[in-house]
C-alpha positions in Angstrom: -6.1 -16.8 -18.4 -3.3 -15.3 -20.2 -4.3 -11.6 -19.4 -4.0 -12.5 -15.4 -0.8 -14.3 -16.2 0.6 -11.1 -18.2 -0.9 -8.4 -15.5 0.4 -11.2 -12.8 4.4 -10.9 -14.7 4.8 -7.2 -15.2 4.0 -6.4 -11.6 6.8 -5.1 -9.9 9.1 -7.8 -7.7 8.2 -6.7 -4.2 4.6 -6.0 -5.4 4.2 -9.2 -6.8 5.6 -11.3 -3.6 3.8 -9.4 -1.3 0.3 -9.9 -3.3 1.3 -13.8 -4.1 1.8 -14.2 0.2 -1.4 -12.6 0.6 -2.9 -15.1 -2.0 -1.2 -18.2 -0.9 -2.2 -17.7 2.8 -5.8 -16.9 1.8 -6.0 -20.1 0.2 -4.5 -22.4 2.7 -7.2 -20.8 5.3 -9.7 -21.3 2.9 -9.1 -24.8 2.2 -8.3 -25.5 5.6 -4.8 -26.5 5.6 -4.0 -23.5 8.2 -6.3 -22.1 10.6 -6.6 -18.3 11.3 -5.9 -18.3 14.9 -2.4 -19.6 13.7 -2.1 -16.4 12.0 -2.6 -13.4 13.9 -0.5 -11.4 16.2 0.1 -12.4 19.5 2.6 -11.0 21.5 2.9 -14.2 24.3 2.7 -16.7 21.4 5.7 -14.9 19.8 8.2 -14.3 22.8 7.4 -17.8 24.9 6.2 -20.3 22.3 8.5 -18.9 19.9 6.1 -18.7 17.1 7.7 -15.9 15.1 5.8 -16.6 11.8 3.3 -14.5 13.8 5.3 -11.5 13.5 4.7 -11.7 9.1 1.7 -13.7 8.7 -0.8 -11.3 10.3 -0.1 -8.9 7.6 -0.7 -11.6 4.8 -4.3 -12.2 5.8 -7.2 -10.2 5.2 -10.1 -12.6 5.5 -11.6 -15.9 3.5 -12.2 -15.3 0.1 -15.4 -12.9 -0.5 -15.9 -8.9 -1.6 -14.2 -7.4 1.5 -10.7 -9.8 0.2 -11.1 -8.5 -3.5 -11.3 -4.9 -2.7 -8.6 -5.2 -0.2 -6.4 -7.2 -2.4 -7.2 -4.8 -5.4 -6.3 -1.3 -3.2 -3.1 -3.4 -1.5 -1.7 -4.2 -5.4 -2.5 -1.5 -6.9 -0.9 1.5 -4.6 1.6 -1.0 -3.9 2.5 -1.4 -7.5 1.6 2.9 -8.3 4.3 3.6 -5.2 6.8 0.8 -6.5 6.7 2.1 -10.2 6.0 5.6 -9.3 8.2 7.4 -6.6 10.1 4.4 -5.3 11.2 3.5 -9.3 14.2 2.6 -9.2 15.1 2.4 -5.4 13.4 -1.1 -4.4 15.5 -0.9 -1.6 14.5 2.2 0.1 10.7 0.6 -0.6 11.0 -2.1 1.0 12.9 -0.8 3.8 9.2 1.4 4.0 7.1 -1.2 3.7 9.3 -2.7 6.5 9.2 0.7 8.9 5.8 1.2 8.7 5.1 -2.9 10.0 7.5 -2.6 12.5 5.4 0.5 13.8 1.8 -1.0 12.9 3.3 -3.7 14.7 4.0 -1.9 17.7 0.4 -0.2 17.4 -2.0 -2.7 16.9 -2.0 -4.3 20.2 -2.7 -1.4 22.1 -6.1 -0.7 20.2 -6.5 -4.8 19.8 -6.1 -5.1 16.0 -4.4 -8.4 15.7 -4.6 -8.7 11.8 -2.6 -5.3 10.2 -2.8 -6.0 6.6 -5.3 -3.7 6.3 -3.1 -1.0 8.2 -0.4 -1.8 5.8 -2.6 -1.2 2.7 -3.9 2.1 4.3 -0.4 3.2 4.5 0.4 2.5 1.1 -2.7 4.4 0.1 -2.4 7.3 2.2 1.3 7.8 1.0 0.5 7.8 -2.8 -2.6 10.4 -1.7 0.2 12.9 -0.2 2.8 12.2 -3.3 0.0 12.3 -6.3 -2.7 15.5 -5.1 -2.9 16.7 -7.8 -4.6 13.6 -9.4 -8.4 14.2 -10.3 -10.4 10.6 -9.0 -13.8 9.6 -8.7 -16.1 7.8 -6.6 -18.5 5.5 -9.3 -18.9 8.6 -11.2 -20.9 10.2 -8.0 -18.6 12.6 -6.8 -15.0 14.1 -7.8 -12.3 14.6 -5.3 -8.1 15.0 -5.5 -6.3 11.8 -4.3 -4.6 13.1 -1.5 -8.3 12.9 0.1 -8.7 9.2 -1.3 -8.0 8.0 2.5 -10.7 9.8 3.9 -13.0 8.6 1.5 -12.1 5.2 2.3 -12.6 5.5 6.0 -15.8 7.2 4.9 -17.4 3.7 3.3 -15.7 1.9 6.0 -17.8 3.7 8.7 -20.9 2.9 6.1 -20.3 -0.6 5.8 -20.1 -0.6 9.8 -16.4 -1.7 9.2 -13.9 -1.2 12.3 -12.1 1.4 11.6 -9.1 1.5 13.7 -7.1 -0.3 11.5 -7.4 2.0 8.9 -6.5 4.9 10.9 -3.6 3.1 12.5 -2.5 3.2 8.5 -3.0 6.4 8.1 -1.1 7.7 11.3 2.5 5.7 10.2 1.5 7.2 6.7 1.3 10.5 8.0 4.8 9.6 10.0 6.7 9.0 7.2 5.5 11.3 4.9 6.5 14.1 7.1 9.6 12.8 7.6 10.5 11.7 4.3 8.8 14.6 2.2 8.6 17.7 4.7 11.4 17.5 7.2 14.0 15.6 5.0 13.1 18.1 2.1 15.0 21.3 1.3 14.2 24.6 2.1 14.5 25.3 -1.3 11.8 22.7 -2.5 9.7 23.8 0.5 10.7 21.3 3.0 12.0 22.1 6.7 15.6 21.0 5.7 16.0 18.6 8.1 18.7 15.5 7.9 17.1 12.1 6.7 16.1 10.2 9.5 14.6 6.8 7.5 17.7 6.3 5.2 18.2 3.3 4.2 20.4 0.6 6.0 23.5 -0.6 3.8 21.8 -4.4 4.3 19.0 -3.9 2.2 20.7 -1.9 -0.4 23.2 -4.6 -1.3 20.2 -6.9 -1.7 19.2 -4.9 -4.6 22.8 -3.5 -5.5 22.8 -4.8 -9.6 19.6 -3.9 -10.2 19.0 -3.5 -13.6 16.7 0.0 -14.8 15.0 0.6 -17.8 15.6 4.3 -18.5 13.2 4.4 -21.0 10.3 2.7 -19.3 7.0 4.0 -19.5 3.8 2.9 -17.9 1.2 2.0 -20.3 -1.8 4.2 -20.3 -4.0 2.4 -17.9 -1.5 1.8 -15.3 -0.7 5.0 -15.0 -2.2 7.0 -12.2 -5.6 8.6 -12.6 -6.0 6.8 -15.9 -7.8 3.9 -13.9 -11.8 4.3 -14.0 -15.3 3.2 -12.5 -18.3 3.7 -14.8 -16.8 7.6 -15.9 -16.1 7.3 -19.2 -15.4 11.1 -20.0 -12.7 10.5 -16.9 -9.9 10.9 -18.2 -11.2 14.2 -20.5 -11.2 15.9 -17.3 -7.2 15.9 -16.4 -4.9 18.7 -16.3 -2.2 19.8 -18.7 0.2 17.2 -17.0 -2.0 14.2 -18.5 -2.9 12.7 -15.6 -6.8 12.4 -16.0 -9.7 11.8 -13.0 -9.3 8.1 -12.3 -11.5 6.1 -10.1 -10.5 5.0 -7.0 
């Protein structure tokens, strides 16, 4: 119990509140002190019954509690946490100020295509967008089959489609992935770095900076080992003998 509380502590804030919503709302379905349908997304429900919850709680839910809610809970906190403490360390603000794009758009998607539950699009984004920033990363699929991360959500959508999963969520996540990693990383970038040296577009309102304006920022911080990314395995033990000169090992997925 103390090794879930200490993994539970040292995730990072927005991580940790996003994972602990998705928790808490599982539970209450679960024992029945709110009911799904109170949940979802529902355009009419939101603008003339002024149930605005609606607009949060649809990305909070992924399903009673079974296999399909641990895997999706285990891929939502740990590329949530990899992005927060990887290429978003130290600007919380400009990650939440993703996380909050990419539902506004989801948002804006999901009804067209009749997904009315878009945590799963969320995760999907996550995923996808640590892909693009880490491919160089050597992963694994249960030791099978060996493949760079930036193909991890392809591989993904690839067991979806075998476990006869609906997959238009997923791809939903991976289109506003695909959005803003073009026009964070390509567009935004200089010419110099190989970018298209375009002005940034998604900066950051003033708002959500002063939330986090104070911040403190361990300089020195280093992941340990097994958080770091590729270091994390499924039945390969010789995984991590496999990396580059950079450290970063083949990690399961």
């Amino acid at each position: 119990m103390a090794a879930v509380q200490d993994v539970y502590l040292q995730m990072p804030p927005i991580t940790r509140f996003y994972s602990s919503a998705c928790f808490l709302t599982t539970l209450a379905c679960q024992l029945e002190i709110v009911n799904p349908f109170q949940l979802y997304f529902n355009l009419d429900l939101i603008l003339y019954h002024g149930e605005v919850w609606r607009l949060a709680t649809n990305f909070l839910y992924f399903g009673n509690f079974s296999i399909d809610f641990i895997f999706h809970m285990f891929f939502l906190v740990r590329y949530c946490k990899m992005l927060e403490e990887g290429s978003f360390r130290g600007r919380g603000a400009d990650f939440l100020y993703m996380l909050l794009l990419g539902a506004i758009a989801i948002t804006i998607i999901g009804p067209f295509v009749q997904v009315y539950f878009l945590g799963s699009s969320l995760t999907f984004m996550l995923v996808y967008l640590w892909g693009r920033r880490n491919p160089a990363v050597g992963m694994n699929f249960l030791g099978l089959f060996y493949f760079n991360a930036d193909y991890l959500p392809w591989v993904l959508l690839g067991l979806s489609l075998l476990l006869n999963h609906n997959i238009l969520a997923d791809l939903i996540g991976i289109g506003v992935g695909h959005i803003y990693f073009f026009l964070e990383d390509v567009y935004a970038k200089d010419e110099a770095l190989g970018g298209l040296g375009g002005p940034r577009l998604l900066k950051t309102p003033a708002l959500i900076e002063a939330l986090f304006a104070g911040a403190d920022e361990d300089p020195n911080y280093v992941p340990p080992v097994n958080e770091r990314a590729g270091n994390f395995q499924w039945g390969d033990d010789d995984a991590g003998a496999r990396g580059g000169d950079d450290g970063e090992g083949n990690g399961g997925m």
